[in-house]
C-alpha positions as CSV (number, residue, x, y, z in Angstrom):
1,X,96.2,69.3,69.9
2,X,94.8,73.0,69.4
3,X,93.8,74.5,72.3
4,X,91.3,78.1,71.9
5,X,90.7,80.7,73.7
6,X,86.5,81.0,73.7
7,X,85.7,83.6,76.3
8,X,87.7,86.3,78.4
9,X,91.0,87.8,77.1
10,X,93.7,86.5,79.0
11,X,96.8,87.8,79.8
12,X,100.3,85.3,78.3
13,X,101.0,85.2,81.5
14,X,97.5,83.5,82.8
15,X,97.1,81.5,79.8
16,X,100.8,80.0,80.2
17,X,99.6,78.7,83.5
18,X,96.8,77.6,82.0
19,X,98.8,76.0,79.1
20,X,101.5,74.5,81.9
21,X,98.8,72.6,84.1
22,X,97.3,70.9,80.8
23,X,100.5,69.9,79.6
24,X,101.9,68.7,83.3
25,X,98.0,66.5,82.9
26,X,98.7,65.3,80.0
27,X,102.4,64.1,80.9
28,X,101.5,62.0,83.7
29,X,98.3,60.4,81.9
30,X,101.1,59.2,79.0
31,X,103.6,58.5,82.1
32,X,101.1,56.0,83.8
33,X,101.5,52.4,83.3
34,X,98.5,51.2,80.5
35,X,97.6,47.7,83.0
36,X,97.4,49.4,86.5
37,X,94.5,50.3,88.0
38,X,94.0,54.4,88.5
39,X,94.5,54.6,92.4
40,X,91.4,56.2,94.5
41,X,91.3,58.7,96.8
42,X,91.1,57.9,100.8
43,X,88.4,60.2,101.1
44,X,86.0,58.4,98.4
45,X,86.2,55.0,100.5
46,X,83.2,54.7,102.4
47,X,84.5,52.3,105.0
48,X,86.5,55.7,106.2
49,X,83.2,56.9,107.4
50,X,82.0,53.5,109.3
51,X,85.3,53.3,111.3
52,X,83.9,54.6,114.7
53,X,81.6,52.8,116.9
54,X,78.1,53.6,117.1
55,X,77.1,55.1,120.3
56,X,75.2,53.5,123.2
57,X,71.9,54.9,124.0
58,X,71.7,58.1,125.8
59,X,70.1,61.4,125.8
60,X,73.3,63.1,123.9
61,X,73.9,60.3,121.3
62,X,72.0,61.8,118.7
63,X,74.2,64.6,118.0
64,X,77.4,61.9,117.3
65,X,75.2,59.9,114.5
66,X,75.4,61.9,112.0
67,X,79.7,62.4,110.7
68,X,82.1,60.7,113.4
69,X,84.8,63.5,114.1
């Protein structure tokens, strides 16, 4: 794999960060089992947002309708 530099001039010591976090990537992408499934984030699971009851009627219950806290 050949990795360029296209834009900027950055220092060795930014682009052996930059070098570290593709490598540490790459190392658990080849570390992951082939047949499981990728796991997915709590915050993408819509049901997270449905949890809470929807509010009774009242002159205030509009402001809790649009993201339960």
């Amino acid at each position: 794999m050949t990795i360029k530099v296209i834009r900027g001039n950055p220092t060795p010591e930014e682009l052996a960060a930059a070098l570290a976090v593709v490598r540490a990537r790459a190392a658990t992408l080849t570390a992951a089992p082939s047949g499981t499934p990728p796991t997915t984030s709590a915050w993408s699971d819509p049901g997270r947002i449905a949890q809470h009851r929807v509010p009774h009627p009242s002159p205030s219950a509009w402001t809790r309708t649009y993201w339960p806290a």
